[in-house]
N, C-alpha and C positions, 0 to 999 in steps of 0.2 A: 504494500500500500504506500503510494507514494504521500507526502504532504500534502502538497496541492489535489482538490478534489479534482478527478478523474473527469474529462469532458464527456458527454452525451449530449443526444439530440430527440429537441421534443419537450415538452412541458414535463410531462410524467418522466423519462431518463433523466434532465437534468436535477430537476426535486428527489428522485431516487438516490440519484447520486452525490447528493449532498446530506442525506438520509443514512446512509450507509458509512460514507468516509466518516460523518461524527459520531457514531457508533464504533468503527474505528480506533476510529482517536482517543474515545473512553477505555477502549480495550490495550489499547499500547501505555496507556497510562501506568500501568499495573505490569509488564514485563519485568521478568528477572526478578520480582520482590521475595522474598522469604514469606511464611505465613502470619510471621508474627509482623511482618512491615506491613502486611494488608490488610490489618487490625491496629496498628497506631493511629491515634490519632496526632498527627503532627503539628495542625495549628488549631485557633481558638475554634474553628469548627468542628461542632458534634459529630459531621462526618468523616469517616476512613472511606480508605480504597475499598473495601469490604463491603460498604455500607453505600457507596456510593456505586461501584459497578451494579450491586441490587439492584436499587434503586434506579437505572437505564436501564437495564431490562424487563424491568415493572412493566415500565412507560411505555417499550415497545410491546411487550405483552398486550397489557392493556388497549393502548388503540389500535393494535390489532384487532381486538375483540368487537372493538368500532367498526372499525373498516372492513369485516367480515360481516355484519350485522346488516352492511351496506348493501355489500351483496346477498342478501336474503339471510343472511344465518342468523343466533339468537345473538341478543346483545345479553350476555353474561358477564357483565363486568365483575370483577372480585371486588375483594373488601381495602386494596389497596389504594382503588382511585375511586371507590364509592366513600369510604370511611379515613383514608390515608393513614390504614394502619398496614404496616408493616412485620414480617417475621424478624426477630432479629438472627443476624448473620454471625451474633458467636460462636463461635468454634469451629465454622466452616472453615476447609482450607481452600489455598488459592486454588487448585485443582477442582473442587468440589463448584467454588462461587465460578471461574473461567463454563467450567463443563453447562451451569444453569443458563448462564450469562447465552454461550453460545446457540442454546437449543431456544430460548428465547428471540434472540436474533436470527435465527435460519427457519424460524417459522412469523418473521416479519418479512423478512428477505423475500419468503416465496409470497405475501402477499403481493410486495414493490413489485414481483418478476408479473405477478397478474396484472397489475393497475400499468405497467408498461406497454403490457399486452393489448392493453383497451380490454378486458373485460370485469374491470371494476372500473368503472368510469371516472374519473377526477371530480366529478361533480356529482357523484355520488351522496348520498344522505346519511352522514354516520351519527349514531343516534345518542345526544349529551348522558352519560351518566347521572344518576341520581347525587347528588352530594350538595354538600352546602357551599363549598367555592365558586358553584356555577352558578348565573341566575335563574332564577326558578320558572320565567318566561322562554330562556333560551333550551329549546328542541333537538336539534340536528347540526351538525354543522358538515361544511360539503369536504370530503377526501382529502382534496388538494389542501382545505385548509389543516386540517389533521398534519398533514403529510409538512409542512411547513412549521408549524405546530413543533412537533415532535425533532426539527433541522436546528429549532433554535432553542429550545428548552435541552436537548442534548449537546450543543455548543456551547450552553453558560455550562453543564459541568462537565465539560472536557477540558475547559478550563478550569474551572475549580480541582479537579484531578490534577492536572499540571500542578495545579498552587500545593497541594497535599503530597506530590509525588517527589516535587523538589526540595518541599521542606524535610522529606526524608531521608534523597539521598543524591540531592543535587541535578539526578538528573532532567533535561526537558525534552520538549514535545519533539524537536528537530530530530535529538540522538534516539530517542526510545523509537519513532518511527523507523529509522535506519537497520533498531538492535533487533528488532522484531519480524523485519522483513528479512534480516541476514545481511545486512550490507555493511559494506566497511561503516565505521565512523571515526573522525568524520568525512563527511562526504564530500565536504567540497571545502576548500582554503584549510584553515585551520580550527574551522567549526566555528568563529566566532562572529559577531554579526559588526 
């Protein structure tokens, strides 16, 4: 995975693919750590890596659950983004949280590969969750918005990951992208900007 999101073409590939690369970037956050680094909490934030990689595969879970519902399936939200309550993630290891993370992501992923497809329309109807953060007027909201949705609520914490993964062990987004793909680092001058 390179840094720069990957170009495509088309409303639905390029929203795909800026959907993906930050879910990505969530996941290179967390390379190489030990299990006890994926459970520090490093700064004044109550979140860990641990806690926080969760936590983005919740979100993709979850609006998946939307965007299935769009196209005809039950809207079955869980108790995460009805109630925002969460399992806690102690004692998982990084292997265990990675493994959830990705079965998570590879059943968003095949939705994206459908809504590329054209057969979940972009303006599609995904249907708001019951909860108290939403307003109580608001119904539906359409795919594409979801799908945009979900680009930016997973870029503030890929950067918050960054802020939590450097205060751990220095490293940042540039080199972990490099370590994860296998590539030298640094990758280009002397890595410095």
């Amino acid at each position: 995975m390179a840094f720069l999101t990957p170009n495509a073409h088309g409303e639905a590939g390029v929203v795909s693919s800026f959907v993906r690369n930050q879910l990505a970037q969530v996941r290179s956050a967390v390379h190489g750590l030990s299990d006890e680094q994926w459970h520090r909490r490093s700064t004044i934030s109550e979140f860990t890596l641990a806690a926080l990689l969760d936590h983005v595969g919740l979100v993709a879970e979850q609006y998946g659950v939307g965007i299935e519902a769009a196209a005809g399936g039950p809207a079955d939200y869980g108790k995460g983004v009805t109630e925002g309550d969460s399992e806690s993630v102690e004692g998982h290891t990084g292997e265990q949280l990675l493994a959830d993370f990705d079965r998570r992501v590879a059943g968003f992923a095949s939705l994206l590969e459908r809504i590329e497809s054209g057969s979940i329309p972009l303006d599609g109807l995904v249907p708001v969750p019951e909860a108290p953060w939403f307003p109580e007027n608001l119904t539906h909201w359409e795919v594409r918005w979801v799908l945009l949705h979900i680009a930016t609520e997973v870029a503030r914490h890929a950067g918050h990951a960054d802020i939590i993964r450097e205060s751990i062990d220095g490293k940042g987004s540039y080199e972990l992208n490099a370590l994860a793909d296998g590539e030298p680092w640094p990758a280009w001058g002397d890595g410095e900007w």
